[in-house]
N, C-alpha and C positions, 0 to 999 in steps of 0.2 A: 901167362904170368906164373910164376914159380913160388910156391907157397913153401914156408919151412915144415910145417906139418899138415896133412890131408886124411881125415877120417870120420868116424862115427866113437861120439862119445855118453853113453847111455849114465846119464844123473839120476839120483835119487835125490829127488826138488823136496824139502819140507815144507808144512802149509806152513801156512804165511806170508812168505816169500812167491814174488811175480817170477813168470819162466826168463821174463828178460834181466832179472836179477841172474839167473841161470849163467846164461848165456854175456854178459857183461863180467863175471866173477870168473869163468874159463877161459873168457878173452884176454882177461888180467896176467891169469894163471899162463898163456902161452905167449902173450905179448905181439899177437896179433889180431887185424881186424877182420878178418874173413870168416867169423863165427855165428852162426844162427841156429834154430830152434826148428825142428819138426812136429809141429803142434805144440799149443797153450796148456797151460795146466792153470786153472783158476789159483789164486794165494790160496784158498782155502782147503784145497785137494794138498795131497801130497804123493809120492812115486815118482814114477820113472818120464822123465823127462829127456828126450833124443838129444844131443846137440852135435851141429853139423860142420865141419872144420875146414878150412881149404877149398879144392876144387871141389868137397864132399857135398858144399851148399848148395851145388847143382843139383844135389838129388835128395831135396826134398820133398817134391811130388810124389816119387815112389815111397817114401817110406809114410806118408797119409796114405798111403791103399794098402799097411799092416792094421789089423784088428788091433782094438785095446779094450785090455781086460782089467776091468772095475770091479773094488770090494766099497759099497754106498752103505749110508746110514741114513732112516729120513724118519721123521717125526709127525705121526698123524695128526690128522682134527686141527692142523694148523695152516696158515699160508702166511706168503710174503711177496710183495712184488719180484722179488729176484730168485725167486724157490729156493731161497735156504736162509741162512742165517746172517745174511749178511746185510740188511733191512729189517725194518720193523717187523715183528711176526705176530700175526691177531688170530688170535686162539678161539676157534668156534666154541661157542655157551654150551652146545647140546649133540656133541659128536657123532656121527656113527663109527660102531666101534665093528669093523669085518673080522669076521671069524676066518681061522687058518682056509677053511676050506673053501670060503669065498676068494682069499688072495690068492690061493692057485687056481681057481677057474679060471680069473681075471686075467692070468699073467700069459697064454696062448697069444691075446690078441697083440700083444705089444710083442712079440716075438716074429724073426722071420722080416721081410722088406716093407717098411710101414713110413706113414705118413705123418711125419713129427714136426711142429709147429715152433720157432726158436726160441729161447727164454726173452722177457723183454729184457733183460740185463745180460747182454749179450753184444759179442762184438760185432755183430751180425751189420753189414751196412744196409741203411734205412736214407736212400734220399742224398748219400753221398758223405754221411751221418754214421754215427757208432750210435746203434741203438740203445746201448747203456748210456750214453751221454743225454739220448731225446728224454730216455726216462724218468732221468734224474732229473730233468727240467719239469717235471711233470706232464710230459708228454707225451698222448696217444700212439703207441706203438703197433703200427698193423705191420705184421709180420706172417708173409705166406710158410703153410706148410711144406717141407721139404725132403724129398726121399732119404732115407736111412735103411740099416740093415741092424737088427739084434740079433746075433747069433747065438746066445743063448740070455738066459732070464730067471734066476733061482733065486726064490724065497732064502736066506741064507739063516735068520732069527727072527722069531717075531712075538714079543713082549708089548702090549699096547702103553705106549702110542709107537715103541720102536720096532720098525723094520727096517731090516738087513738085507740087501740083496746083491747076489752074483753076476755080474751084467757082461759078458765080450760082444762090444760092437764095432761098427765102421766109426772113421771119423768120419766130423762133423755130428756126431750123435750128442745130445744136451743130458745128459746123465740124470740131472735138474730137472728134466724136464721128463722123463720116464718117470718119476717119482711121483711128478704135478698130475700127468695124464692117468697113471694107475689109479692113484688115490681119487680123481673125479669119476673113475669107471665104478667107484665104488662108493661114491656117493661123499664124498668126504675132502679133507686139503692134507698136502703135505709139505714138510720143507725139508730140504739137503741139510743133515746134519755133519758128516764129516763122509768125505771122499778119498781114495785110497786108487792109485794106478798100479798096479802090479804088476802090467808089462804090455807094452807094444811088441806084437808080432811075439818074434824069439827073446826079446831082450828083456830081462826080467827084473824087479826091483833087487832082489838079493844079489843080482851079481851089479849092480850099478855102483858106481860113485857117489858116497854122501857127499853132498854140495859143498859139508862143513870139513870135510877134507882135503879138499881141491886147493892144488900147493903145485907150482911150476913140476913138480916129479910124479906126483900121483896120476895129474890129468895126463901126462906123458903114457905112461904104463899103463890107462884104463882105454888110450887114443885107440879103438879099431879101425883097421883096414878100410878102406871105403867098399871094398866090394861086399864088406858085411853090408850095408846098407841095401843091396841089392838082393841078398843070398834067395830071396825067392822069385827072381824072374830066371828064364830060361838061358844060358850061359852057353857062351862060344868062344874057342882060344882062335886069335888073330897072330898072325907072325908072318914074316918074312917080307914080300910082296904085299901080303895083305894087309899086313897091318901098314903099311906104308900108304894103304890106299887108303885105308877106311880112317887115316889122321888125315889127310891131304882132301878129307870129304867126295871120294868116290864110291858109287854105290856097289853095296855088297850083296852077292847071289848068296844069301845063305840059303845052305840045303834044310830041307825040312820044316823053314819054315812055317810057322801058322799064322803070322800075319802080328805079330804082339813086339812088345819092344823085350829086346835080348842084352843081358850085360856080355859086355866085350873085354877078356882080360887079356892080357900080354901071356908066355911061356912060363913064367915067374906066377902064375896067379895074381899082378895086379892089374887093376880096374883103367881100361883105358877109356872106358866112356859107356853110353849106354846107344845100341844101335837100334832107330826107330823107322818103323813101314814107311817105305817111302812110294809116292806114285806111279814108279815104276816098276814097282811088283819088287824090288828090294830092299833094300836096307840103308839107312846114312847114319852115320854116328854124331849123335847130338844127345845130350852133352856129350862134350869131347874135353876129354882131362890132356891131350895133348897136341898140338899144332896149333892152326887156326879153322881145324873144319868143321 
């Protein structure tokens, strides 16, 4: 199928606003349906938000395996069923108030490949269910813990009851929910006061699109190349024979191999798909931005 336009277009979402608000207002903006979203951004956060255009929506899964880097704000001595502000918040009578130099002991252990449990107000499915739906019914939410990665963890300010922290993790990571866990390592609650994305992978909030300027010409001019979406997997030019093979789904000897998925561009530098290990020790191109293979 032949799309009018095919890329990556990095938004700066403001809170308040859903990502599918996002992605529904650029749909507007190019007057097509083939638009979606590389990760959620709660209303409540605000930054940089992916949106994926064209044949681009194919490569959504790679672009959830870039880090994102969060600037949080959370409020101690307090909790909420949904860890932040967006629910009732009951304020402990008699706080403990951790000194600077307890929060940075604390903060090692949340650091590095860790076991993180998901917010109950979360879209997490529960039972075939959106856990934020059980919960809002008033309903017991048992939610298993689930691997993550924080690649880093920095006290950024910290004024009691406000702490500020610098967080770059995997997706899938509950921001929310770093907040929840630190502050019970310390004896105490806390809730997400304001959330801030400042950039998946390379893609950064200052160079993004305000959401509130997104106008058939802007989102045109902000559209990147789809192979931006890729620009950190390993890259191989296809041409002549080859590239005729690897649309036509025959498999490719690529040399040197390590066995991982490689973006595939044409002579021209664009993206013809991304070529994945296949069982016979080479390569297939899936997705395939061209043919039917």
């Amino acid at each position: 199928m032949r799309f009018p336009f095919t890329g990556l277009i990095p938004v700066d979402k403001p809170a308040g606003g859903s990502s599918r608000g996002v992605v529904d207002a650029l749909a507007r903006a190019l007057g097509m349906r083939a638009v979606g979203h590389a990760g959620t951004l709660d209303p409540l956060a605000s930054g940089v938000v992916l949106v994926c255009v064209g044949h681009a929506t194919k490569l959504v899964d790679w672009l959830h395996d870039l880090p994102k880097h969060y600037s949080a704000t959370f409020v101690l001595g307090r909790s909420s069923p949904s860890d932040d502000l967006e629910t009732q918040v009951t304020e402990e009578p008699d706080p403990v108030r951790p000194d600077r130099a307890a929060l940075e002991a604390a903060l090692p252990a949340f650091r590095g490949p860790i076991l993180q449990r998901p917010c109950d107000y979360s879209a997490v499915h529960v039972g075939g269910q959106r856990a934020y739906r059980l919960a809002r019914k008033g309903r017991v939410v048992e939610l298993e813990a689930k691997p993550v990665n924080i690649d880093r963890l920095e006290v950024t300010g910290y004024e009691w009851p406000r702490l500020g922290l610098d967080i770059v993790c995997s997706s899938g990571t509950f921001v929310r929910a770093i907040g929840r866990d630190l502050a019970a390592a310390l004896g105490t609650g806390a809730v997400m006061e304001s959330l801030e994305r400042t950039a998946v992978g390379p893609f950064h909030r200052a160079a993004a699109l305000p959401l509130a300027a997104a106008d058939p010409d802007t989102v045109k001019v902000a559209l990147l190349p789809a192979a931006a979406a890729v620009a950190h997997l390993p890259r191989t030019v296809l041409a002549g024979d080859m590239l005729e093979r690897a649309v036509r789904g025959g498999i490719m000897p690529i040399a040197d191999a390590v066995g991982g998925d490689i973006a595939a561009v044409d002579a021209a530098g664009e993206l013809v798909g991304i070529l994945r290990p296949h069982g016979s020790g080479g390569h297939r191109l899936r997705p395939n931005f061209r043919g039917l293979g």
